[in-house]
C-alpha positions as CSV (number, residue, x, y, z in Angstrom):
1,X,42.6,5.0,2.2
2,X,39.6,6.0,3.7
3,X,36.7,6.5,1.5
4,X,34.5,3.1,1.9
5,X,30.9,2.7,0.6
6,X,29.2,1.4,4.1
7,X,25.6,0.0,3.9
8,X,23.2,-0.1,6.6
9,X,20.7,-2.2,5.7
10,X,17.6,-1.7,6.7
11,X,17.5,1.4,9.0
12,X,13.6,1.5,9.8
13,X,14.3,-1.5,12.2
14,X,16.3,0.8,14.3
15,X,15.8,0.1,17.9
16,X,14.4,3.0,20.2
17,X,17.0,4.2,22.7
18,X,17.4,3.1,26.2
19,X,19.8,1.8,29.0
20,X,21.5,0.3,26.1
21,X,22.3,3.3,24.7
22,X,20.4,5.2,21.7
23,X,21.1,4.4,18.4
24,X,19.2,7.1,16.5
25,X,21.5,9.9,18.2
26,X,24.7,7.9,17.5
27,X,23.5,7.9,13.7
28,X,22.8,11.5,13.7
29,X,25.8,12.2,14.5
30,X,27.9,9.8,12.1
31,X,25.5,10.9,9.4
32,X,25.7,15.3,9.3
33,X,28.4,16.3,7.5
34,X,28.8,19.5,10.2
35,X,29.8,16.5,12.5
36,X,31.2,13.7,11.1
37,X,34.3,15.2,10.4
38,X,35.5,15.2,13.8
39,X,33.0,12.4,14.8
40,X,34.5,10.5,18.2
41,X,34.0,7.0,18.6
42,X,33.8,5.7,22.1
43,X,36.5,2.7,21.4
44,X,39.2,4.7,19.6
45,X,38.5,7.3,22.3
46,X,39.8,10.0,19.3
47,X,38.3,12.2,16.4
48,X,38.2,10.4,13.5
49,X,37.0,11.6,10.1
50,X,34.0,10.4,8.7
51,X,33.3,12.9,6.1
52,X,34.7,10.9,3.7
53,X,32.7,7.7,3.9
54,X,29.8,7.1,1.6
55,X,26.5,6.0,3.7
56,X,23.8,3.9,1.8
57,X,20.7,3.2,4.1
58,X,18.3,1.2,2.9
59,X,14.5,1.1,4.8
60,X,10.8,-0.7,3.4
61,X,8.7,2.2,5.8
62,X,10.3,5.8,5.6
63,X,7.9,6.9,8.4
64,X,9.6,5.0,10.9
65,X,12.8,6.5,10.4
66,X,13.1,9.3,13.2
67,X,12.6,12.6,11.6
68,X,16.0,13.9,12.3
69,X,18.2,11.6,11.0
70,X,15.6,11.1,7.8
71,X,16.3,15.0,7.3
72,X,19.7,14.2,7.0
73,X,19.4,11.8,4.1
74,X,18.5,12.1,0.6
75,X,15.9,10.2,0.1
76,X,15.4,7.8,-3.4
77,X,12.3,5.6,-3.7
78,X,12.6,2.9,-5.7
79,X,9.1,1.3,-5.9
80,X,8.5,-2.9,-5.4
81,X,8.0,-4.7,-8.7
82,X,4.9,-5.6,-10.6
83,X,3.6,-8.9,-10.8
84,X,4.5,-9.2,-14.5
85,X,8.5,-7.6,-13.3
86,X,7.9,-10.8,-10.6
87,X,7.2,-13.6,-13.2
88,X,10.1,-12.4,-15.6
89,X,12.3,-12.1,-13.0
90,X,11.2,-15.8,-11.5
91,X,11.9,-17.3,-15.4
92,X,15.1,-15.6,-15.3
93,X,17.0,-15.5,-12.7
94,X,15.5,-17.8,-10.5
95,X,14.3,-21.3,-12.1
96,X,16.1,-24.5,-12.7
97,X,12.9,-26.0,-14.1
98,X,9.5,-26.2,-16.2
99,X,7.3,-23.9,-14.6
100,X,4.1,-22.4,-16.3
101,X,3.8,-18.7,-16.6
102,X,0.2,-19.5,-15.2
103,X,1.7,-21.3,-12.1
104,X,4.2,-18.5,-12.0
105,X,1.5,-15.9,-11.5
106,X,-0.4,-17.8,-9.0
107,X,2.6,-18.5,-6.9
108,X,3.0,-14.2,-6.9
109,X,-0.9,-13.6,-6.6
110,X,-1.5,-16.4,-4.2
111,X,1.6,-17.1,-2.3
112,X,3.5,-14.3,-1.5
113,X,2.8,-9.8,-0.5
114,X,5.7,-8.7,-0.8
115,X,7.3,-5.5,-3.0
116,X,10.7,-7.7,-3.6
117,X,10.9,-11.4,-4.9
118,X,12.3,-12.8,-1.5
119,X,9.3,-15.2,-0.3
120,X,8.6,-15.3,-4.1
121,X,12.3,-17.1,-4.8
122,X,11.4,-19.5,-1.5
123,X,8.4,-20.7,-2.9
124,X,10.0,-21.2,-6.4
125,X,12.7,-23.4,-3.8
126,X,9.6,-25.4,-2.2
127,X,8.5,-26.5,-5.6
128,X,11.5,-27.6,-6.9
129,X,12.4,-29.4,-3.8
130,X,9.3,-30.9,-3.6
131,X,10.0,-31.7,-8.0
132,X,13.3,-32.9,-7.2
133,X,12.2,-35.7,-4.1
134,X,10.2,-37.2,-7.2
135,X,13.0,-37.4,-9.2
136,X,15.4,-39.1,-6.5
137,X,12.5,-41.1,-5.9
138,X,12.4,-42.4,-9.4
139,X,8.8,-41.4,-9.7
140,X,10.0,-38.7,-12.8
141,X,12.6,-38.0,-15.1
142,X,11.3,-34.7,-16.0
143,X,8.6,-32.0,-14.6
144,X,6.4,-29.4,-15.7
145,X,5.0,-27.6,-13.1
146,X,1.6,-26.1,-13.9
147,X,-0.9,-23.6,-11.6
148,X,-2.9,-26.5,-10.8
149,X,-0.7,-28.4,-8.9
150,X,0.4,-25.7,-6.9
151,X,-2.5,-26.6,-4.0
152,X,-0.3,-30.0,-3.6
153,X,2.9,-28.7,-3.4
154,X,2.5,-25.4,-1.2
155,X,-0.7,-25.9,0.5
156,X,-3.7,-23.7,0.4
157,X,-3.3,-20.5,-1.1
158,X,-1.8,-17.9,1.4
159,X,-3.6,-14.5,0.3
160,X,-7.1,-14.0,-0.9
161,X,-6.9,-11.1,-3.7
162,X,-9.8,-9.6,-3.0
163,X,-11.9,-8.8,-5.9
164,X,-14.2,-5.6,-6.3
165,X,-17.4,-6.6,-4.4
166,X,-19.5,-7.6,-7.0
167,X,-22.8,-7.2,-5.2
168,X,-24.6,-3.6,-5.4
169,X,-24.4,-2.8,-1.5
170,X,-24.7,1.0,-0.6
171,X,-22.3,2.3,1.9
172,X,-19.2,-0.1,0.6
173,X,-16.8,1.4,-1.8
174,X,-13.4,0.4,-2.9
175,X,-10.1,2.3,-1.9
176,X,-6.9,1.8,-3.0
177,X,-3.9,1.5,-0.7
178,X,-0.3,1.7,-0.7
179,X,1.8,-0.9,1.8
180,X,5.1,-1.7,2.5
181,X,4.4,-4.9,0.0
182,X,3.0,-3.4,-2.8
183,X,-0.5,-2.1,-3.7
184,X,-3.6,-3.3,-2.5
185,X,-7.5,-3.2,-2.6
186,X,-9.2,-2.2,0.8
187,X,-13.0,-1.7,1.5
188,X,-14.3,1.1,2.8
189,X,-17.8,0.7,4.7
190,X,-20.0,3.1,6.4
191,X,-23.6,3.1,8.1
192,X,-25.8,4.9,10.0
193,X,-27.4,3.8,12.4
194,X,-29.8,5.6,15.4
195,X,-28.0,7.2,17.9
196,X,-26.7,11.0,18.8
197,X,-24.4,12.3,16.6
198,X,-21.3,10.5,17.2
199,X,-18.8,9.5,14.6
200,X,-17.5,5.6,15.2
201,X,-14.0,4.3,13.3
202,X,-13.0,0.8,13.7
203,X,-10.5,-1.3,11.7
204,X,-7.3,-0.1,13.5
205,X,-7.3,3.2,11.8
206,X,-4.2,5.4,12.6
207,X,-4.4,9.3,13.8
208,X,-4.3,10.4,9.8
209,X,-6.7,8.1,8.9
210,X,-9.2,9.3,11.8
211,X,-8.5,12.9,10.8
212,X,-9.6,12.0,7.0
213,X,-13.0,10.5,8.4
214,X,-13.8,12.9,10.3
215,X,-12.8,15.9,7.6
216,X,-15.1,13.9,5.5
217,X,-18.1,13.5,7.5
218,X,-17.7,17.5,7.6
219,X,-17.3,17.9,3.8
220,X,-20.6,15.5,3.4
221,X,-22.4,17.3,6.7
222,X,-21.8,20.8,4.9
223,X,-23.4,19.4,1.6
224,X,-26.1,17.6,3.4
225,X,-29.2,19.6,1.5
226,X,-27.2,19.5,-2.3
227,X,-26.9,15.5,-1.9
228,X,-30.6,15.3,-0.6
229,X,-30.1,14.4,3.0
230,X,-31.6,15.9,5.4
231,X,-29.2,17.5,7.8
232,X,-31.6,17.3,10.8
233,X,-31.4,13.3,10.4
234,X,-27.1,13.5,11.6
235,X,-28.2,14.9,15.5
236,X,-30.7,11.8,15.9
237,X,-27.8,9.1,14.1
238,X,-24.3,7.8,14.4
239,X,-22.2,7.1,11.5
240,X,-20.1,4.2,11.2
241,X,-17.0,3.9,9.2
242,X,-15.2,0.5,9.4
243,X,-12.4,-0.9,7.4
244,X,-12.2,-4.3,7.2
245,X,-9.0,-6.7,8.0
246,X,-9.3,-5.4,11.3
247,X,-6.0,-7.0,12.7
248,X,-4.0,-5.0,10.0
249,X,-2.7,-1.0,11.2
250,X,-4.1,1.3,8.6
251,X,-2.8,5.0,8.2
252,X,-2.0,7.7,5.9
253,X,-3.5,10.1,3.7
254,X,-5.1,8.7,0.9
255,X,-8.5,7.6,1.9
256,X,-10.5,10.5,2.1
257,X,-12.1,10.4,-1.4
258,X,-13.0,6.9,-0.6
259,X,-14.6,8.0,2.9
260,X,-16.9,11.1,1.4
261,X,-18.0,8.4,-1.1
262,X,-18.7,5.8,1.4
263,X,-20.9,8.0,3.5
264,X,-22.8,9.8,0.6
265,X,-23.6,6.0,-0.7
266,X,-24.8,5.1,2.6
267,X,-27.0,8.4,3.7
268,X,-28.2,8.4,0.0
269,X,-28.7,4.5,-0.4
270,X,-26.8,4.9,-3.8
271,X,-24.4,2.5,-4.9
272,X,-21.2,2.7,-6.2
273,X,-20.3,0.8,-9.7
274,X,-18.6,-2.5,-8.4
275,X,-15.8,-2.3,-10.7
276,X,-14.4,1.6,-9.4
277,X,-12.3,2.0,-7.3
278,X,-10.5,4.8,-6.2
279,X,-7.4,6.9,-3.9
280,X,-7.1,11.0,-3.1
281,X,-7.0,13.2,0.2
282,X,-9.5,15.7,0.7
283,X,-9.5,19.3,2.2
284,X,-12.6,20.9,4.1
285,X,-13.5,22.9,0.8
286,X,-13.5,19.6,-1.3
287,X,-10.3,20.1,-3.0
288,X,-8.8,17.0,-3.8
289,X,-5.3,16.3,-3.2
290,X,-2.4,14.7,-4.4
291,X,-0.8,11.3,-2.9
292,X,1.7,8.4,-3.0
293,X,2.2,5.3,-4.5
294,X,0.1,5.6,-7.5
295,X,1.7,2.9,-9.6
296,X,1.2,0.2,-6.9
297,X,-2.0,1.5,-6.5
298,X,-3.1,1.4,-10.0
299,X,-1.1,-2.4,-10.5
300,X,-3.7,-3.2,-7.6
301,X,-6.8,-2.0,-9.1
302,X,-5.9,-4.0,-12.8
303,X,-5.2,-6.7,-10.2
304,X,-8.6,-7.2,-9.0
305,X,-10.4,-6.4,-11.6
306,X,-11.1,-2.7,-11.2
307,X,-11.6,-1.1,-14.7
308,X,-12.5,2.8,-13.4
309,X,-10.3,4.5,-11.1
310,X,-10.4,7.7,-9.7
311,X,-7.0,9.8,-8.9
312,X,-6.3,13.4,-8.0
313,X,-5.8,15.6,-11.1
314,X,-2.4,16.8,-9.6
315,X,-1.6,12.8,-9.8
316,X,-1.5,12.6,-13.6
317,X,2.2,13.4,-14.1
318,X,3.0,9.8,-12.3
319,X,0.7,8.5,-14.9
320,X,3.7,7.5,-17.4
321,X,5.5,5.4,-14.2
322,X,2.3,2.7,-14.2
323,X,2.8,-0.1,-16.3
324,X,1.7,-0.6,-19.5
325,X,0.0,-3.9,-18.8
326,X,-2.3,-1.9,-16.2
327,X,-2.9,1.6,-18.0
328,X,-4.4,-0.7,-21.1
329,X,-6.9,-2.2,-18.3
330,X,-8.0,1.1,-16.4
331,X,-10.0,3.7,-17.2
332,X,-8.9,6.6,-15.5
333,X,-10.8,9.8,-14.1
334,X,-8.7,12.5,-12.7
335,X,-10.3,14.4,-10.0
336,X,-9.7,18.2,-8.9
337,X,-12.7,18.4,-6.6
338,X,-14.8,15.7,-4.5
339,X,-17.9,16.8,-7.2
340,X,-15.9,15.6,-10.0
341,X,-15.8,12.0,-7.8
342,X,-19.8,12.2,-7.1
343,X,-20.4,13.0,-10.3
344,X,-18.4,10.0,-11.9
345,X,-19.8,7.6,-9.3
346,X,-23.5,8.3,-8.6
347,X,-24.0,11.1,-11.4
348,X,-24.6,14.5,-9.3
């Protein structure tokens, strides 16, 4: 017999070739069914036929896969679980104890980023370890574990879910991003300040995320006399984009809704409603369009507290995938130009 299921777990990790040997180009190979069939493996020294075996890869980042071998795969996305997913799965799968649904939450708001319910079973494993020294101890017979005693038994919390800024600050708005652990909140600030023209990124922004800046700056330059700036002013100032959490890598296209906003709050002195938030990619003409990871995104926004978000028009068919728990909490506007956006957050 010689039709196996073979998993290779996680194939993002995938180490890049060198004196070693490659990897990547071994899995090409093994993985095209034009070549598998007669695929040679360097200890049998014969053809063997893989054509038969059924590959499973699993991978958190598809981008890291090399393009080649990810053309070769059909691709299924299954996305992370929601914190409400987390807590039912905590109660039933994984507890051996009294735990609150409040602590429960806190452990998954506080304690762990993750899309699966790895670190979030570890920490469940600290508490009752921590529960059962008492008992062995004699100092209990029996335990209820509730949110506040959390800070005892697992320290300080670990993440800070950062909340819509709730202070009216032009130039700040709030984007919504998707990660390899789920959804999340991330400010977006921009400034100008004197100088010559130049455009300044900082936040460990990657090559996509540089390209959506400076397509927005464009978008906002070529609007400059509709918003009420005056274009003059750009030659005699530099604009500023940051993102903050400087040590974390940010890319992909998503933000550049977020960036137009940013820089027509700050040239305008406008500010944006603390409680929007918002995700889309823009094109030179204003078009908005069309991204990823629009359930984590919107979980996120609920999350912190967001109650208006904005989301490309051509978004609205993954509407039915976000939860019910966050579509109840989130007003949503659906954008098919950058004016529909302006219009929603400062009223153009």
């Amino acid at each position: 017999t010689r039709n196996p299921v073979m998993m290779l777990d996680e194939i993002d990790k995938l180490g890049a070739g060198g004196f070693h040997g490659d990897p990547a180009s071994a899995f090409l190979e093994v993985l095209d069914p034009a070549q598998n069939q007669t695929f040679r493996d360097n200890y049998l020294a014969v053809p063997f036929d893989l054509s038969k075996v059924f590959f499973i890869a699993t991978a958190n980042v598809i981008d890291s896969i090399p393009g080649p071998l990810r053309d070769r795969m059909e691709v299924i996305e299954l996305s992370g679980y929601t914190e409400d997913e987390k807590v039912q799965i905590a109660k039933r799968y994984l507890l051996r104890l009294e735990v609150s649904d409040a602590a429960l939450h806190r452990i998954v708001r506080d304690y762990t980023r993750e899309a699966g319910v790895r670190n979030l079973e570890r920490q469940i494993g600290a508490v009752c370890r921590h529960v059962a020294v008492q008992v062995a101890e004699g100092a209990l017979t029996q335990a209820r574990v509730d949110a506040d005693d959390l800070q005892e038994i697992l320290g300080a919390p670990r993440f800070e879910n950062e909340v819509a800024l709730r202070t009216a600050i032009s130039g700040v708005v709030t984007g919504l991003a998707w990660t390899a652990a789920g959804g999340d909140i991330l400010f977006i600030e921009a400034s100008k300040v004197p100088g010559s023209g130049r455009l300044i990124l900082t936040g460990q922004l990657g090559d996509v995320m540089k390209e959506s800046a400076q397509a927005a700056l464009s978008l906002v330059k070529s609007r400059a006399q509709e918003l009420g700036v005056d274009p003059a002013s750009f030659e005699k100032s530099d604009i500023h984009i940051h993102i903050p959490a400087g040590a974390m890598p940010k890319d992909g296209p998503s933000a550049g809704v977020a960036m137009v906003m940013a820089l027509v709050s700050a040239l305008t002195g406008k500010t944006m409603p603390s409680d929007m938030a918002m995700t889309g990619e823009i094109s030179l003409r204003g078009q908005v369009l069309p991204v990823g990871g629009i359930k984590e995104k919107a979980t996120a926004a609920a999350r912190a507290g967001i109650k208006t978000v904005l989301m490309p028009a051509r978004n609205r068919r993954d509407h039915d995938d976000i939860p019910a728990s966050a579509r109840e909490q989130l007003d949503f506007v659906w954008l098919q130009h950058v004016d529909d956006a302006l219009e929603a957050a400062f009223g153009y």
